[in-house]
C-alpha positions in Angstrom: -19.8 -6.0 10.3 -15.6 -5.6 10.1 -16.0 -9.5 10.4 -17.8 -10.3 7.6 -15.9 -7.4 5.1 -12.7 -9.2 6.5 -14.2 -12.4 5.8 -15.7 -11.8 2.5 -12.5 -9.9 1.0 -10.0 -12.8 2.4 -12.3 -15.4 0.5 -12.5 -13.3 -2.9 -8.7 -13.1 -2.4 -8.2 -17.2 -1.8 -10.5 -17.8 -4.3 -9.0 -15.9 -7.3 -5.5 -17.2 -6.2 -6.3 -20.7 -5.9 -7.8 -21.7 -9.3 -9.5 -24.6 -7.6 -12.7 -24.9 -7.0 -14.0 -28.5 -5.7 -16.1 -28.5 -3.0 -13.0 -30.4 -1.0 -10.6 -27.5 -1.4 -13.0 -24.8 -1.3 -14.7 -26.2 2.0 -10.7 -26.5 3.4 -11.1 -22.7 1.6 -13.5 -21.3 3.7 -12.6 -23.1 6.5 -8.6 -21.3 6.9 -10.2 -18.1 5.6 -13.0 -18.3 8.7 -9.9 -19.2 10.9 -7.8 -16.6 9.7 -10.7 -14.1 10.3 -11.2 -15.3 14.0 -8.0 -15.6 14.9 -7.5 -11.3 13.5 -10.6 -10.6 15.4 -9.2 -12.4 18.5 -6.1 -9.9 18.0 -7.6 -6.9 17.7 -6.7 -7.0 13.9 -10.2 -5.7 13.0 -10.4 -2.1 14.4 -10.3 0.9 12.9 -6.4 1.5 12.2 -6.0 -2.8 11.3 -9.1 -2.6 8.7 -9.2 1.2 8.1 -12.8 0.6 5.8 -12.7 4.6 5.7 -10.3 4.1 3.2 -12.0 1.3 0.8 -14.3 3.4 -1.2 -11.3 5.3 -2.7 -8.8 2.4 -2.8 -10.1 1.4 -6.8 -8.7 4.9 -8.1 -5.9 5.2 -6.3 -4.5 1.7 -6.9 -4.9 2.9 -11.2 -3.3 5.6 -10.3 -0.5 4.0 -8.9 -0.2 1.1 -11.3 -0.2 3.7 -13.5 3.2 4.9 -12.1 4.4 1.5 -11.8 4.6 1.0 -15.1 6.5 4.1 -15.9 8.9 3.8 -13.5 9.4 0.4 -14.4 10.2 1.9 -18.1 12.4 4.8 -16.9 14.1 2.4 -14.6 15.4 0.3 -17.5 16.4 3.0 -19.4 19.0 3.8 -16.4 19.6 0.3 -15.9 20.6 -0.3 -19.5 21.9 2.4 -20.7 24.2 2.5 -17.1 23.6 5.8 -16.0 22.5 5.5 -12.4 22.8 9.1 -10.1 21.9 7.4 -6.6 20.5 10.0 -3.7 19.6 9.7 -0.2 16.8 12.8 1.0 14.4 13.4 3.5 10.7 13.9 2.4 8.0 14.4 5.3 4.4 13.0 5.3 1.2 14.1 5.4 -1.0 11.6 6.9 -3.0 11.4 10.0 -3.0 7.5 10.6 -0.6 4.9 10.9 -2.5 3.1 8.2 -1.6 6.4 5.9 2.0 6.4 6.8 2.1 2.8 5.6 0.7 3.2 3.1 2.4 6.0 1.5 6.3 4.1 2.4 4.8 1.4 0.8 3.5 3.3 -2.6 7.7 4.7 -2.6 9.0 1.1 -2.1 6.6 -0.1 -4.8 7.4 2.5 -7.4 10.4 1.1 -8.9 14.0 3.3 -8.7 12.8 4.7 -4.9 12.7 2.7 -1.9 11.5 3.7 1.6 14.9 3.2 3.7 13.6 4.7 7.5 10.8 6.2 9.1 11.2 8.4 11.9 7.7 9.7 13.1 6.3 11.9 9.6 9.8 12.1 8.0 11.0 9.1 5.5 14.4 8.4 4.3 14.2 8.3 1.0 16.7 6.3 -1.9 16.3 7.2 -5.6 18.4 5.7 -8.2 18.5 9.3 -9.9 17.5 12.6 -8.9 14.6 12.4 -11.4 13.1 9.9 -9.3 13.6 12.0 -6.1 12.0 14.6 -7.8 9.0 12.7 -8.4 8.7 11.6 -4.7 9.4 15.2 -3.6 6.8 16.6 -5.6 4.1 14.8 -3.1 2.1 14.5 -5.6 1.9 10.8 -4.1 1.9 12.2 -0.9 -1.6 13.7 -1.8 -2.9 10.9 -3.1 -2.3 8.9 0.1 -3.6 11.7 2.3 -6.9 11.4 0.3 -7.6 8.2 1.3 -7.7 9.6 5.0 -10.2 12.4 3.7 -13.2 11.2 5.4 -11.7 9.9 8.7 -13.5 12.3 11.4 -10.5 13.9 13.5 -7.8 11.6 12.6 -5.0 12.0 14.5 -1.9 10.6 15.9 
């Protein structure tokens, strides 16, 4: 079953990003896709924590959501960029999650969120850079924090 989902979503990726569809290049198409899926499955990429499918169902909302803050950071980031008024700070923030898949997930939603940027991760705490302390204040709200953690809601007795 994780096969085929792997399978599936790498080909809806590669399809939407190649633009190309002959029966030539979508045979070669399917054919890295099915090789990239075997070779993951040979390394253990397709258990639980490597394709965390407890997580899919509430991926959609969460990725508005954070597209959503994209974009406003983006805007607030120009403002400081133009108007030359950065206020730089390094901080601690801890997370929340219960899986390694969460914890990557949420340094990744700070990196991705322009004017933070995940510098270190030791165990549940992240080293944290904002280019002013408004956007510190935003990642130390954990409002993001709680996002992330429900994506993990319905793993039964994650842990780590």
């Amino acid at each position: 079953m994780r096969f085929a989902i792997l399978f599936l979503s790498l080909m809806a990726v590669w399809l939407l990003m190649s633009g190309h569809y002959t029966v030539l290049v979508t045979g070669l198409g399917v054919a890295s896709v099915l090789f990239a899926t075997v070779m993951s499955t040979r390394l253990g990429g397709t258990d639980e924590e490597a394709l965390p499918l407890h997580m899919m169902a509430r991926l959609p909302g969460y990725f508005i959501w954070l597209f959503k803050e994209i974009l406003m950071s983006n805007i607030a980031t120009a403002k400081v960029i133009l108007g030359n008024t950065p206020q730089p700070e390094l901080f601690e923030t801890s997370a929340s999650q219960k899986t390694e898949a969460g914890v990557t997930t949420y340094a990744n939603s700070i990196t991705l969120t322009p004017g933070t940027v995940t510098v270190d991760i030791n165990k549940d705490v992240f080293l944290v850079h904002a280019l002013t302390k408004d956007f510190g204040d935003d990642v130390r709200s954990n409002v993001m924090d709680a996002k992330v953690s429900g994506l993990e809601k319905s793993i039964k007795g994650a842990g780590r």
